[in-house]
C-alpha positions in Angstrom: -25.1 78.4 20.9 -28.7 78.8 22.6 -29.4 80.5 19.6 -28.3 78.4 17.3 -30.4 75.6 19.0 -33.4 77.4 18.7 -33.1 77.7 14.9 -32.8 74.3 15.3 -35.7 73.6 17.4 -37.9 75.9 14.9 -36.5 74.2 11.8 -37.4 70.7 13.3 -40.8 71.6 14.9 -41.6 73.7 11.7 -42.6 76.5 14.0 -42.1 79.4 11.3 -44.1 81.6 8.6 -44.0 79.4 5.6 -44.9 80.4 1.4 -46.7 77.4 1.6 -49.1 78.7 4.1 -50.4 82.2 3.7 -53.6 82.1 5.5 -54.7 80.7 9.3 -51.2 80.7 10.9 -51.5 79.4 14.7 -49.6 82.2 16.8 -46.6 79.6 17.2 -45.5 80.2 13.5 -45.6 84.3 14.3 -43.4 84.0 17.8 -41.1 81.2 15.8 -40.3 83.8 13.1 -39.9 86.4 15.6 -37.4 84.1 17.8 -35.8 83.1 14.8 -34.8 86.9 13.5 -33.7 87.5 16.8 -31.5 84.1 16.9 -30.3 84.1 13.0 -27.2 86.6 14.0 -25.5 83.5 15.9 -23.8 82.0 13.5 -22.1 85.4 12.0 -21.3 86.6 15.4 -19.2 83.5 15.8 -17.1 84.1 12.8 -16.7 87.6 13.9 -15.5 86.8 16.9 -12.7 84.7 15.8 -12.4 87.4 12.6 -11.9 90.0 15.9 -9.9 88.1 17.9 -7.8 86.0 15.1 -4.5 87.8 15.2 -3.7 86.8 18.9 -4.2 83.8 17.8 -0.7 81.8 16.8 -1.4 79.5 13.6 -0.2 76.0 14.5 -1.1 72.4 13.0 -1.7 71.2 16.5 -5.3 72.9 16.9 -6.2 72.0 13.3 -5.8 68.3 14.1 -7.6 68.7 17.1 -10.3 70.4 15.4 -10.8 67.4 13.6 -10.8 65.3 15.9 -13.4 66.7 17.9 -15.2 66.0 14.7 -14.6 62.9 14.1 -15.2 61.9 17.9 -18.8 62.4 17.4 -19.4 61.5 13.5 -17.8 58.1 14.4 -18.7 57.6 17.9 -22.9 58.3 17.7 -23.2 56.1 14.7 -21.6 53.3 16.6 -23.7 54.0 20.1 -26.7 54.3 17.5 -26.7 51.1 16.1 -25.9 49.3 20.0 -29.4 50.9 20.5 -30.9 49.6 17.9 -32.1 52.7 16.1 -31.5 53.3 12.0 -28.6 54.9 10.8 -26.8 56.4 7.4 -24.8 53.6 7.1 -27.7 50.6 7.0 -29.7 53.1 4.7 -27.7 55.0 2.2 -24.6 52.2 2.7 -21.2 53.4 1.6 -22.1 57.2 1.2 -23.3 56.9 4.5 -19.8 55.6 5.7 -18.1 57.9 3.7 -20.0 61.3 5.7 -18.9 59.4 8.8 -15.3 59.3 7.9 -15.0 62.4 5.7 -17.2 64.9 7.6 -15.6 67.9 6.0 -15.7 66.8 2.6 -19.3 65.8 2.8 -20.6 68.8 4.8 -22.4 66.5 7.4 -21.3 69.5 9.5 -21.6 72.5 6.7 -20.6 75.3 9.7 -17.7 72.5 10.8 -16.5 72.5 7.1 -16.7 76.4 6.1 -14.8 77.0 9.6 -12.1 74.5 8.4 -11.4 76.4 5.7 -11.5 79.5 7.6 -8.7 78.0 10.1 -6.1 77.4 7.5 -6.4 81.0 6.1 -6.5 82.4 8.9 -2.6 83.0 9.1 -3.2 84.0 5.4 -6.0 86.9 6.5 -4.1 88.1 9.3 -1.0 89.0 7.0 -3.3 90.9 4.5 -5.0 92.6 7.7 -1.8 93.6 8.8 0.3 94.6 5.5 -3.0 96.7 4.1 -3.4 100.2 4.8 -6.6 101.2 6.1 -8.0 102.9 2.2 -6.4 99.6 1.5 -8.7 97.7 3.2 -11.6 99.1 3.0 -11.8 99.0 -0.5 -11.3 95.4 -1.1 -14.1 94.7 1.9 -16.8 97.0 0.6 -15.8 95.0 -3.0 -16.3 91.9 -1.0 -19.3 92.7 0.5 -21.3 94.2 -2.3 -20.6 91.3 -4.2 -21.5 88.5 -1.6 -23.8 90.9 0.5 -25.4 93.8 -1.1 -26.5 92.6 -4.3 -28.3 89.7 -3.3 -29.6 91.8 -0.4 -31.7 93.6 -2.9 -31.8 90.9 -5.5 -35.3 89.7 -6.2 -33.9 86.2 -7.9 -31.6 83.5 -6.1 -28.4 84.1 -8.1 -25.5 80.9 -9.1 -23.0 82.1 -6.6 -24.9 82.8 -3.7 -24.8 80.1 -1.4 -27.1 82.2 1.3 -24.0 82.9 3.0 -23.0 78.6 4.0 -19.8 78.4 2.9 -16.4 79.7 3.1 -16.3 82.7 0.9 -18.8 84.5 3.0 -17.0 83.5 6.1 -14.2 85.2 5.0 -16.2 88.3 4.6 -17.3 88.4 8.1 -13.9 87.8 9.3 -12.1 90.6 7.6 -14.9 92.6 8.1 -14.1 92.1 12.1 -10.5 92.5 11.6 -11.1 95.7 9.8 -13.3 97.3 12.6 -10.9 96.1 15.2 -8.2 98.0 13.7 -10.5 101.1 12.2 -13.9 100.5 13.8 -14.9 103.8 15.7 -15.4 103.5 19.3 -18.8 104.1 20.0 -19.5 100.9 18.2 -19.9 99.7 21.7 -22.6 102.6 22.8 -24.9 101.8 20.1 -24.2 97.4 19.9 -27.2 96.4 21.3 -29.5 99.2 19.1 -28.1 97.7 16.2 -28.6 94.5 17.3 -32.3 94.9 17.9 -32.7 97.0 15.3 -31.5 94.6 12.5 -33.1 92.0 13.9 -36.9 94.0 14.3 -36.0 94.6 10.5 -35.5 91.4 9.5 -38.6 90.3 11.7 -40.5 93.6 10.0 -39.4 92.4 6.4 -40.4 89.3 6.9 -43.9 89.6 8.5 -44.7 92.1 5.3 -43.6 89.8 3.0 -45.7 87.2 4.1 -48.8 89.3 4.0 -47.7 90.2 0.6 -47.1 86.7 -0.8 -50.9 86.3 -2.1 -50.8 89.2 -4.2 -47.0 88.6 -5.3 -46.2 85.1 -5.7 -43.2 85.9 -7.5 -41.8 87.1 -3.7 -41.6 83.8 -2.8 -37.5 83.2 -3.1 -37.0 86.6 -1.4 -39.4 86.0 1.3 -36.4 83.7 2.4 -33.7 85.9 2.2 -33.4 88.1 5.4 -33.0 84.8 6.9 -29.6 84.5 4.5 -26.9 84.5 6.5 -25.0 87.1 4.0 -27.9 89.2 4.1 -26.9 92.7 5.5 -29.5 93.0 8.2 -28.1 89.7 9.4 -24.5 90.7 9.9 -25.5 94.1 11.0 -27.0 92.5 14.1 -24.4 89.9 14.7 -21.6 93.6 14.7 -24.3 94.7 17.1 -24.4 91.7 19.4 -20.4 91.4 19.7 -20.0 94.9 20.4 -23.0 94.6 22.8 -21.3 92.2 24.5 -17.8 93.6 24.1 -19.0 96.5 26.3 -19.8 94.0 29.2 -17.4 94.1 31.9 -16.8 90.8 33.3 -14.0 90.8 36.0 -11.4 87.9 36.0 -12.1 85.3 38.7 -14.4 81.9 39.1 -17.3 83.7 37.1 -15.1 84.1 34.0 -13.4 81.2 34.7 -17.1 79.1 34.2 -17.9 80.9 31.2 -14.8 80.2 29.4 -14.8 76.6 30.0 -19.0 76.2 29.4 -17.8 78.2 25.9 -15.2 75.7 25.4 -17.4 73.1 25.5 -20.4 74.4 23.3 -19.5 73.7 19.7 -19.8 69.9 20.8 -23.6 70.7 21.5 -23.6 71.8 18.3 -21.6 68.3 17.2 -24.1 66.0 19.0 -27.6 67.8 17.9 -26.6 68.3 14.1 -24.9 65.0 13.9 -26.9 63.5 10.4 -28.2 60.5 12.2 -29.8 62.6 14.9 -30.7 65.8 13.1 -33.8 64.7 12.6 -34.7 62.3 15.9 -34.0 64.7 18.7 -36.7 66.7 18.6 -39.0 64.0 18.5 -38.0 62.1 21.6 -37.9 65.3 23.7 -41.3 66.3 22.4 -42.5 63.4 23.2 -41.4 63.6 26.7 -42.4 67.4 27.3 -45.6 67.2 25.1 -46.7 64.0 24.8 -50.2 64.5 23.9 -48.8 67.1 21.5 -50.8 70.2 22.3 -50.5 73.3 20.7 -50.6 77.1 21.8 -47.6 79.3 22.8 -47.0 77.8 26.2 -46.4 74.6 24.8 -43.8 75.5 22.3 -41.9 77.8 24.6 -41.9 74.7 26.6 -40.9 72.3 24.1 -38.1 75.1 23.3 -37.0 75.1 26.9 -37.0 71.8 27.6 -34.8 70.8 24.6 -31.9 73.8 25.2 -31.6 72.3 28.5 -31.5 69.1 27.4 -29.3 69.4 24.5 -27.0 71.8 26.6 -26.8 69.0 29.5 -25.8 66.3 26.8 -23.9 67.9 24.9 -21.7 69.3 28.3 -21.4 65.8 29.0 -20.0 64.4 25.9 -18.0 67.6 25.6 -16.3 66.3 29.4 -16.4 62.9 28.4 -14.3 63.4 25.2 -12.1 66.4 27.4 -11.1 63.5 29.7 -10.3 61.5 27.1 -8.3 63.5 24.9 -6.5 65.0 28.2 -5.5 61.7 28.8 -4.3 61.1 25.5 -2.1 64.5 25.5 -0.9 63.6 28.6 0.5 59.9 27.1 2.0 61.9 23.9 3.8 64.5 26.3 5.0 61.6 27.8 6.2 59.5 25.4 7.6 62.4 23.2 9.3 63.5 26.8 10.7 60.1 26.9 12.6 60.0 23.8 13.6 63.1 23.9 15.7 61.9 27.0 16.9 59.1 25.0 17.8 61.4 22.2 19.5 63.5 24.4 21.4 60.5 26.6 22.8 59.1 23.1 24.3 62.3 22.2 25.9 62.4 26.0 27.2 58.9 25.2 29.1 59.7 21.9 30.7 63.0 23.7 27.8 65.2 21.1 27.0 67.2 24.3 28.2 68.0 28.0 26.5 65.8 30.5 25.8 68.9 32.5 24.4 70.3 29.3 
């Protein structure tokens, strides 16, 4: 989630090599690019994880309504705390579309990640089967179809092609995900010796290809499209470093105790960092306010955007840990009143069928 955060802070502060500027870029724009190929793995590594760890994971319609609830607390809930403050929102500028991406936030992609992951949740149990009926030649054959399709050709592909979505949506989530399950069940095990070389080394590449690209972009124009695509998210370089940052940190030991205890439950809370920053009606206004506090004379240079970049992880990591506990309490507490209630009837249910002789009392 830091990482992702930071691709958000470079997309907002426009702190990146751009085609549209090929001569006199400040230093910012080279360290953004370089942060960026080392942070563009995030979002891959989190499919992977859950592609790795999906079969211990029992399919219920429980934790897909939760899912979307967590959703919906924040697409409803900042909108409404929005418009108390006074500031512009969707709904007062684009009207009933604007309602509509409050209330159907899957269906409208105001979350795109939140909507391919959906779909990713109820095939899951569907994944999981194939993973486990397949043999292993099986397998691999249908994945190395999958990812030449959705990953190879476009890695080498100098034009943007119809189906190729750069890797935001579902059918490339899926190739992560089997791709995971298949080296969980095949994957050699000095994967985890060599995690964080290919890690760094994808992302250097992708950094490398980049950076030459650029310098090339005056001579070939027509390089403009591809000079965007190592940042794809189906680009190979990019889910060879997100394999290499799992198994990088697969190989950490972390003992069980208070230490693992804290990370599991800051990691429980992160995606709603990622719910509050990327909500549609503050996509675009964070970054402002907090530069505004850090760098309010807006001065330039390195230092300053490492400590914009700073200032705003913390910040966005503080607020969203406190929504995250905010809505935790709430929800608890509305688990807590279904257990009850659902408790209670079924000790009705269960003293009606006493009082027509259905069951034993002792029973």
């Amino acid at each position: 989630m830091v990482m992702v955060v930071t691709m958000h802070f470079l997309r907002e502060s426009g702190s990146m090599l751009s085609a549209d500027r090929l001569s006199d870029a400040p230093a910012e724009q080279f360290l953004g690019t370089f942060l960026e190929a080392f942070c563009i793995v995030a979002v891959n590594a989190y499919v992977f994880v859950s592609g790795y760890f999906g079969e211990k994971r029992e399919f219920r319609i429980a934790r897909i309504l939760l899912f979307l609830m967590q959703i919906w607390f924040y697409s409803l809930l900042i909108p409404a705390v929005l418009t108390v403050l006074g500031t512009p929102i969707l709904l007062t500028e684009m009207g009933v579309y604007g309602l509509i991406q409050y209330l159907l936030p899957i269906e409208t992609e105001s979350y795109w990640f939140a909507t391919s992951f959906f779909g990713l949740m109820l095939l899951q149990p569907v994944l999981n089967a194939a993973s486990e009926k397949l043999s292993g030649s099986q397998m691999k054959r249908i994945l190395l179809f999958l990812l030449l399709l959705f990953c190879g050709i476009k890695s080498v592909c100098p034009v943007h092609l119809a189906t190729d979505r750069y890797g935001y949506d579902l059918i490339w989530f899926v190739c992560v995900y089997l791709t995971a399950s298949y080296l969980r069940l095949y994957g050699p095990e000095k994967l985890k010796s060599f995690g964080w070389a290919l890690y760094t080394g994808g992302c250097a590449l992708i950094f490398g290809m980049t950076l030459g690209l650029w310098y090339a972009l005056p001579v070939l124009p027509g390089a403009a499209y591809y000079f965007t695509v190592p940042f794809h998210y189906n680009f190979v370089l990019c889910l060879v470093g997100a394999v290499g940052l799992f198994y990088g940190f697969l190989g950490i030991g972390i003992k069980e105790g208070w230490k693992a205890d804290i990370i599991r439950k800051l990691g429980s809370y992160s995606f709603g960092i990622y719910l509050l920053h990327e909500h549609p009606d503050l996509r675009h206004l964070w970054y402002p306010y907090l530069k505004n506090i850090v760098n309010p004379t807006a001065k330039g240079g390195v230092p300053m955007l490492l400590a914009e970049l700073a200032f705003c992880v913390l910040a966005l990591f503080a607020a969203g840990f406190l929504a995250e506990w905010i809505r935790d309490l709430l929800f608890g507490r509305l688990r807590a009143v279904y257990r009850f209630v659902r408790k209670r009837r079924r000790r009705r249910a269960l003293a009606e069928q006493v009082r027509k002789g259905e069951v034993a009392e002792n029973e």
